[in-house]
C-alpha positions in Angstrom: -29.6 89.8 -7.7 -32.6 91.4 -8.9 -34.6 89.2 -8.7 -33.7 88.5 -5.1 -34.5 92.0 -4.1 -37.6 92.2 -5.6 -38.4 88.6 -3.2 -37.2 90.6 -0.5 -39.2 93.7 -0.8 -42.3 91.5 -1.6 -41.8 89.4 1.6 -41.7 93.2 3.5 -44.6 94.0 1.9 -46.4 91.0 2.9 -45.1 91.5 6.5 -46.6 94.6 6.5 -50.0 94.4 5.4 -50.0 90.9 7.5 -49.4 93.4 10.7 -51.7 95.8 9.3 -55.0 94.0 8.6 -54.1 91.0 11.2 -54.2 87.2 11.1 -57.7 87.0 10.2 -57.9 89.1 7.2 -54.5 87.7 6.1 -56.2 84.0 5.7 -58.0 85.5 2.7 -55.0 86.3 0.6 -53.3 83.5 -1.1 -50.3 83.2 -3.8 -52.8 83.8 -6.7 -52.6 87.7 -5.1 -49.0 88.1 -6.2 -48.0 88.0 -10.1 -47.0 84.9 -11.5 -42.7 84.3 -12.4 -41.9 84.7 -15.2 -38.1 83.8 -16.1 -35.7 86.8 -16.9 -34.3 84.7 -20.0 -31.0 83.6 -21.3 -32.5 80.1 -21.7 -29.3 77.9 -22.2 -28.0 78.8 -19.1 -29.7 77.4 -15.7 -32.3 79.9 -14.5 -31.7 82.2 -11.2 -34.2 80.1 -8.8 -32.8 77.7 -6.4 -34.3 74.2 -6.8 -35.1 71.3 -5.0 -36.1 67.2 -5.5 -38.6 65.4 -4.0 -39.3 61.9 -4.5 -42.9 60.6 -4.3 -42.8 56.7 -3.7 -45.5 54.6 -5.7 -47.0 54.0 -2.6 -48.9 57.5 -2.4 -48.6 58.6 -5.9 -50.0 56.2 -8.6 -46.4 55.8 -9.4 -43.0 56.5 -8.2 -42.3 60.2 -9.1 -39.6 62.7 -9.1 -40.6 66.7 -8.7 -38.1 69.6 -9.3 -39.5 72.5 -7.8 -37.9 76.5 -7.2 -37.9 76.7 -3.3 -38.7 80.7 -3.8 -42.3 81.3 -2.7 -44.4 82.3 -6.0 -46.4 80.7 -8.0 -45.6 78.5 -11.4 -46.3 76.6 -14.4 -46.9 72.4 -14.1 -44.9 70.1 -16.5 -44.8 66.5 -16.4 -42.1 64.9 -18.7 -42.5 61.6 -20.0 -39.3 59.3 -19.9 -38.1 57.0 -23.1 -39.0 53.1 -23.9 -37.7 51.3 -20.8 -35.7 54.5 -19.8 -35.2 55.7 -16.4 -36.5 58.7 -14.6 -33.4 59.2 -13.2 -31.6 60.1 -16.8 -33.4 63.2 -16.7 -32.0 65.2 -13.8 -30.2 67.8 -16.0 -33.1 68.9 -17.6 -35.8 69.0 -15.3 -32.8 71.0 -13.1 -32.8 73.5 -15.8 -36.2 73.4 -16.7 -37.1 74.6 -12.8 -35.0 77.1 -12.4 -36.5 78.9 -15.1 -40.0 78.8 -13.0 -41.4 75.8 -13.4 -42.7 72.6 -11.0 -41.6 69.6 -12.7 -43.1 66.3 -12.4 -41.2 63.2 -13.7 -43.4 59.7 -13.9 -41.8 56.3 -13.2 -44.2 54.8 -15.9 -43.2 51.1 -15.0 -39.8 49.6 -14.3 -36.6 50.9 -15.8 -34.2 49.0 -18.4 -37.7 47.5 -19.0 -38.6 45.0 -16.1 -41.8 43.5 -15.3 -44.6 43.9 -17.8 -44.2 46.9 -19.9 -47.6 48.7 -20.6 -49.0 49.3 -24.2 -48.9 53.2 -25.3 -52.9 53.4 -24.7 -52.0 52.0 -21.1 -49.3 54.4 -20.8 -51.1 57.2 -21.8 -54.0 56.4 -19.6 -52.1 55.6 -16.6 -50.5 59.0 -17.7 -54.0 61.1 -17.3 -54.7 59.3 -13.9 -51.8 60.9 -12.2 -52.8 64.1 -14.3 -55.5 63.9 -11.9 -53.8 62.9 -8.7 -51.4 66.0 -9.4 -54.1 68.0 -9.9 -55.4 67.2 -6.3 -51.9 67.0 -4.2 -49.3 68.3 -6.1 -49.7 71.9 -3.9 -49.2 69.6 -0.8 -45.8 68.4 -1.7 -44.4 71.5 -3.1 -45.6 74.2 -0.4 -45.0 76.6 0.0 -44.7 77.2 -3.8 -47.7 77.0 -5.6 -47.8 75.2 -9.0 -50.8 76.5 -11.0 -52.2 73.1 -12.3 -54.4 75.3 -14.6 -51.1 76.1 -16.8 -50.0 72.2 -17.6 -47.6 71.3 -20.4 -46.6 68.0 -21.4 -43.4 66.7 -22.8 -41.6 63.5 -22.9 -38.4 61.5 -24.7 -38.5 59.1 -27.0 -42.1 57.1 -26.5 -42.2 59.0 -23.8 -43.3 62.2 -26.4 -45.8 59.8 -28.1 -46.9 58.9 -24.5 -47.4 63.4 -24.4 -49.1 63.2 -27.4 -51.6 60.5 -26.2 -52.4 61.9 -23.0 -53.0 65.4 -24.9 -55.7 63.7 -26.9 -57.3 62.7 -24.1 -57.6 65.6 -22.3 -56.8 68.2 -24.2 -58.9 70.9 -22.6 -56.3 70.9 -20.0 -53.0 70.9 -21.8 -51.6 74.0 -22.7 -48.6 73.6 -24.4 -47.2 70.1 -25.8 -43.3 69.4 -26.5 -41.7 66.6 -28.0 -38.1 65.4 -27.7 -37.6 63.4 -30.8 -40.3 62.1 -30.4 -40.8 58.6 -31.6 -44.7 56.9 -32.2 -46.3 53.6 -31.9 -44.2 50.6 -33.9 -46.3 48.7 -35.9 -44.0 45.8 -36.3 -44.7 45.3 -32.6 -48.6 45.7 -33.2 -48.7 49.1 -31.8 -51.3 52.1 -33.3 -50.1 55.0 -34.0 -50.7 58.2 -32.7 -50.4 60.4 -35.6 -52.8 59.2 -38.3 -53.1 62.6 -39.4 -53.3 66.7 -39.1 -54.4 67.3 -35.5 -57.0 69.4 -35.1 -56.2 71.3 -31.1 -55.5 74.8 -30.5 -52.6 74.4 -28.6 -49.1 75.2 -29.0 -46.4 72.6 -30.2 -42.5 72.1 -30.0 -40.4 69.4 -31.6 -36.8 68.8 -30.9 -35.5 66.6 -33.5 -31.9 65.1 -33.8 -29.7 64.8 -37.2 -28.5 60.9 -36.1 -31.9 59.6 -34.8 -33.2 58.0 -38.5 -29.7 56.0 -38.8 -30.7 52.4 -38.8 -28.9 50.5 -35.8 -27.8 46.9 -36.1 -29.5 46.6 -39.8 -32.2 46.4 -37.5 -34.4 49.6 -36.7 -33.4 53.4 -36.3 -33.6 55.2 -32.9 -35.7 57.4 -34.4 -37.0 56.2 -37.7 -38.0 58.5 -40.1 -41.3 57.9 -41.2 -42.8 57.8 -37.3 -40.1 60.1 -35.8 -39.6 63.9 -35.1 -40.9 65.4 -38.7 -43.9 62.5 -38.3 -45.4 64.9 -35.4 -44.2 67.9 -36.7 -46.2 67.9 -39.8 -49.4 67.1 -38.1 -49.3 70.0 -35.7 -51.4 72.8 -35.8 -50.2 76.3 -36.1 -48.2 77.8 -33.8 -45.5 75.0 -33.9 -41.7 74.9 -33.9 -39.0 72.5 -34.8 -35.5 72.1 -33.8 -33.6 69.5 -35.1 -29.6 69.0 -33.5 -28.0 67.8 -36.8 -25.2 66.4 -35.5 -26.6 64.7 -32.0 -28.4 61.2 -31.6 -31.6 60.2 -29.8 -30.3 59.9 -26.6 -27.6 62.6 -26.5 -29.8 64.1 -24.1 -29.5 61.6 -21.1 -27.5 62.3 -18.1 -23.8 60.5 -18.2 -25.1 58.3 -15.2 -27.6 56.8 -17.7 -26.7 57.4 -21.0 -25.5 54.1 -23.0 -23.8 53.8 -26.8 -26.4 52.0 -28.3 -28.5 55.2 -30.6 -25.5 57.0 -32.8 -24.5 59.9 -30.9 -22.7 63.4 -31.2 -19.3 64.9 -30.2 -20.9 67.4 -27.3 -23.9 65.5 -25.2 -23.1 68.5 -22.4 -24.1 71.0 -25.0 -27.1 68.3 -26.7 -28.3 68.5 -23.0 -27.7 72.4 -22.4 -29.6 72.7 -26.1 -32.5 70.5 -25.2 -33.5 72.1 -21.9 -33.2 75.2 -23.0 -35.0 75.3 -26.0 -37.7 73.5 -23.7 -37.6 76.3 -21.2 -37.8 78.7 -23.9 -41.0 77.3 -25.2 -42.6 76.7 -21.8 -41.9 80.5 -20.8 -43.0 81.4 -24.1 -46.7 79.5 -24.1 -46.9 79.1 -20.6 -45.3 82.0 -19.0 -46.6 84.6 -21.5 -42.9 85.4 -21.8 -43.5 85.9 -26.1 -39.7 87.0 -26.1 -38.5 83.7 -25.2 -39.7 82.0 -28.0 -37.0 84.1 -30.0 -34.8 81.5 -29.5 -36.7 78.5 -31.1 -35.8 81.0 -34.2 -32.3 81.3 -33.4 -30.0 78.9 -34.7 -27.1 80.8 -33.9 -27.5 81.1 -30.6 -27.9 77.1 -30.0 -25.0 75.5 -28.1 -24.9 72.7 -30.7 -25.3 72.6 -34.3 -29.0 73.2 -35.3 -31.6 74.1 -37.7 -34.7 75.6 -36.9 -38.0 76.5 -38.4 -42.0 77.4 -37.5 -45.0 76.8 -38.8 -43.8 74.2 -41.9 -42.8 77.2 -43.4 -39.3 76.5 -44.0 -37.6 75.5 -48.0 -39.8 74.0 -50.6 -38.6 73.1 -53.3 -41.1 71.5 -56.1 -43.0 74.7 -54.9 -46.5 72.5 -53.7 -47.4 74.6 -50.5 -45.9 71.6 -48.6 -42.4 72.4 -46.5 -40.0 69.7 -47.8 -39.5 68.5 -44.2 -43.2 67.4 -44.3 -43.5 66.8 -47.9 -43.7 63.1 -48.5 -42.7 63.7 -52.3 -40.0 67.2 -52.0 -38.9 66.6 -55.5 -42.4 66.3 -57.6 -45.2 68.9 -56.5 -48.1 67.2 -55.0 -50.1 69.3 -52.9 -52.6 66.3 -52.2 -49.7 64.3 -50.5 -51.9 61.4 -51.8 -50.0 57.8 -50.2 -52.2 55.2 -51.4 -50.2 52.6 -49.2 -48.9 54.4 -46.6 -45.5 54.3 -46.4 -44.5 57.8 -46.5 -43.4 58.2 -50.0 -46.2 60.1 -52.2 -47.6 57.8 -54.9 -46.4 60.5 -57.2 -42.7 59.7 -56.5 -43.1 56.3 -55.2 -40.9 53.5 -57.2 -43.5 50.9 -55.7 -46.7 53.3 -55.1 -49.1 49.9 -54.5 -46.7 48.2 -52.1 -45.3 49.7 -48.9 -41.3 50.7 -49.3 -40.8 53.1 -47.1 -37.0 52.1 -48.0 -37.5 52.4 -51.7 -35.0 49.8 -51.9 -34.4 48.8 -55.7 -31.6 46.6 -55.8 -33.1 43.8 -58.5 -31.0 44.3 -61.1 -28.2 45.9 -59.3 -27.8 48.6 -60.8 -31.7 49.6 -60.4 -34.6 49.6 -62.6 -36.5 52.6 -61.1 -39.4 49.8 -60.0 -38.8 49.1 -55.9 -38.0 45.7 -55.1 -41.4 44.8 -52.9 -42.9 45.1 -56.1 -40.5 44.2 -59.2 -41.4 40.8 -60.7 -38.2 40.1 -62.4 -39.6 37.4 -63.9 -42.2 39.0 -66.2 -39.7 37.8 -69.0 -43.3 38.3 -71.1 -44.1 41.8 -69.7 -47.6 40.6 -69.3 -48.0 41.4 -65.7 -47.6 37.7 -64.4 -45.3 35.2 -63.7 -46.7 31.5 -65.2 -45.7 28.5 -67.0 -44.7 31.0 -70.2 -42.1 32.1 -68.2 -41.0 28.8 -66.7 -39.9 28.0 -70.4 -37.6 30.8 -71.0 -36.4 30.2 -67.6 -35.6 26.3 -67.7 -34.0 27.1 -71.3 -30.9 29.5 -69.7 -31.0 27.3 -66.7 -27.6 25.9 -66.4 -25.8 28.9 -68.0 -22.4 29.6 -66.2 -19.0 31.4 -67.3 -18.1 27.8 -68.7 -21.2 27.4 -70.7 -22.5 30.3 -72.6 -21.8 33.2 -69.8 -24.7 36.0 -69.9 -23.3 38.9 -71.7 -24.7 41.9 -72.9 -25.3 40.7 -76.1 -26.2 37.4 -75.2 -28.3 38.2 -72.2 -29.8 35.1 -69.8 -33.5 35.0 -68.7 -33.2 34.4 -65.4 -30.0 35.9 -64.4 -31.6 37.5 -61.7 -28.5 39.1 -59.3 -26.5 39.5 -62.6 -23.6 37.2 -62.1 -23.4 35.6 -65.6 -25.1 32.8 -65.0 -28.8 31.1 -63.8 -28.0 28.8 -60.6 -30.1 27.8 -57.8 -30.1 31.3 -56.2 -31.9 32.7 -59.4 -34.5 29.7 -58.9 -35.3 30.6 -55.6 -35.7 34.2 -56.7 -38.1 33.0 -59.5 -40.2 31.1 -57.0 -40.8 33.9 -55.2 -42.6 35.7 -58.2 -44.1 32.6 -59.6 -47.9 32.6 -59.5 -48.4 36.5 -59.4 -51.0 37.8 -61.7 -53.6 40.3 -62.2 -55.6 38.7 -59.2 -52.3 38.2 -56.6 -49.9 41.3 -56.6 -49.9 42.2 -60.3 -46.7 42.6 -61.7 -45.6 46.3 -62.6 -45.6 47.2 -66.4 -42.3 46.7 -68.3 -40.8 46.3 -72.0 -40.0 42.8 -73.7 -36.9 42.5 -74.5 -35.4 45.3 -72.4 -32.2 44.2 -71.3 -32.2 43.1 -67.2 -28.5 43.2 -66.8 -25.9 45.4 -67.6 -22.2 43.4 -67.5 
């Protein structure tokens, strides 16, 4: 209501001066004369301005978009929000709703096809494609959305999914133009597809950073792959922002939580309340744009705030939240939280520190160590179970050993503790064919072809 009489007066005051210095004089004064919006607050909740959609077909735009816009005359922040793998535009309504009644003019890219057909681009052709209609928005975007004005000079980027490493890509690219950069967990390039990643490291840009990161994402679906795997999710681009940054993470909501019903489909592990996982992600986004875009410093209160959030969240800014081994290193971004290691040093890459890594010259993210089964503290992409020798290769003295307990089964000789096989690899009580194929796996390892790890003769391998 306020709001709406200050519109009111404003418009009176523009009629009046237009009557006063006439139509000529009037032609010089443009929306850049009258003081930006800036939203009133109370971020979870959708904002006072009215808004309206407009679809762009691909045939004028460089793609098939979808722009939100307030229909009150003034003057507002650009965002363009980048949609998930294969995920449609269309899933995003709720959001990009919210986000524009808060004072915004939201742009929403149909990158290629949705539920992914036709040829899906690479993420260098994404982001790429992504800067060109940077450019073509830059140029027409105050032609669609008149009479509003969106000030192109106040851009932020966001995106779902890929669609935040897609952000993250175009920022790099041209980052003198981007003023504020959100993620929604955020997910970066697979390299079991062949794709780069993004992150390689602390970024080095002076702008401002936001995270949303869910509790569920990192659970492995189908034995297969996570949502939202750890190592290259959320925390991933987190850790590599500058200062400012903040981070949200929805404990108990999944990657795509988010998505409108219409859209939304069970295949990421999901929460018990998607309305609020929706009502939390655009407002914490609205928050942060009014905050770095708006000059609105208040509103970034609420990326603070867990108790405010209308799911089940925990915040923090700056990697300055709990550490633990006390390294300077925020155990959300330390690869090694239990074993100080300021250096972070990760000789393989895999996003354990070598100082805490059970395998630290073979990548295991994982850390699986299920050879024996009750674990050996050595990871499994690197245990040579059969060292029997301990002399950091697998070769025709161990071959011996091996033949000589081949054969051993709960009728003949079972392995015991006291009478323990060589060779009894899965610890079963005996050495069968599975054990052999185990044994061929290690056989021919030496110092000069993946070197065994150091061990003890005569340590016992199983325990019955």
């Amino acid at each position: 209501m306020v709001r709406q009489k200050i519109m009111v007066e404003t418009l009176r005051a523009l009629l009046f001066i237009f009557l006063l210095v006439g139509p000529t004089a009037w032609t010089s004064l443009s929306v850049s004369d009258l003081e930006a919006y800036v939203s009133p607050g109370n971020f979870y909740e959708p904002g006072e301005l009215a808004v309206q959609v407009i679809n762009i077909p691909n045939t004028t735009a460089p793609v098939e978009l979808d722009v939100y816009t307030p229909v009150t005359f003034d003057e507002y922040p650009l965002i363009i929000f980048q949609h998930g793998f294969t995920g449609s535009i269309k899933g995003y309504e709720t959001i990009s709703t919210h986000l524009a009644s808060h004072g915004f003019v939201v742009v929403l890219p149909q990158m290629y096809p949705p539920g992914g057909g036709g040829d899906i681009p690479t993420p260098e052709e994404e982001a790429a494609l992504g800067v060109q209609i940077i450019s073509w928005l830059e140029v027409n975007i105050n032609t669609i959305v008149t009479p509003v004005t969106a000030d192109t000079n106040l851009l932020g980027l966001s995106g779902h999914s890929r669609g935040g490493q897609i952000a993250y890509r175009m920022t790099l690219q041209v980052t003198e133009k981007v003023k504020a950069l959100a993620g929604v967990d955020p997910v970066d390039g697979l390299e079991m597809f062949g794709q780069t990643l993004v992150i390689t490291g602390p970024l080095t840009f002076d702008i401002p950073t936001y995270i949303l990161g869910t509790g569920l994402g990192p659970i492995v679906v189908g034995g297969f792959l996570a949502c939202a795997p750890k190592e290259i999710g959320p925390f991933h681009f987190y850790c590599a922002n500058p200062n400012p940054t903040w981070l949200a993470v929805a404990t108990t909501h999944g990657h795509a939580d988010m998505i409108d019903e219409a859209d939304y489909t069970e295949f990421c592990p999901g929460g018990p309340n998607r309305d609020g996982m929706r009502a939390f992600t655009a407002g914490t986004l609205a928050a942060f744009f009014s905050g770095t875009l708006q000059g609105n410093e208040d509103a970034l209160l609420v990326l603070s705030d867990p108790n405010s959030s209308p799911v089940p969240t925990e915040m923090e800014m700056n990697k300055m939240g709990e550490d633990i081994d006390l390294d300077g290193v925020c155990d959300v971004c330390d690869n090694c939280p239990g074993v100080a290691n300021l250096d972070q040093a990760d000789s393989e890459e895999d996003g354990v520190g070598d100082v805490c890594d059970n395998c630290p010259n073979a990548p295991n993210s994982n850390q699986a160590d299920t050879y024996p089964p009750q674990g050996n503290e050595i990871g499994d992409a690197c245990d040579c179970e059969a060292n029997f020798d301990c002399d950091r290769d697998v070769d025709a003295n161990d071959v011996t050993p091996f033949l000589l307990d081949f054969g051993r089964s709960i009728y003949n000789r079972p392995c015991t503790n006291q009478d323990q096989c060589k060779g009894d690899f899965s610890c079963d009580k005996d050495v069968d064919a599975q054990d052999v194929t185990k044994f061929l796996e290690d056989f021919g390892r030496s110092q000069y072809n993946k070197p065994c790890p150091a061990c003890i003769q005569g340590q016992p391998w199983c325990v019955y």
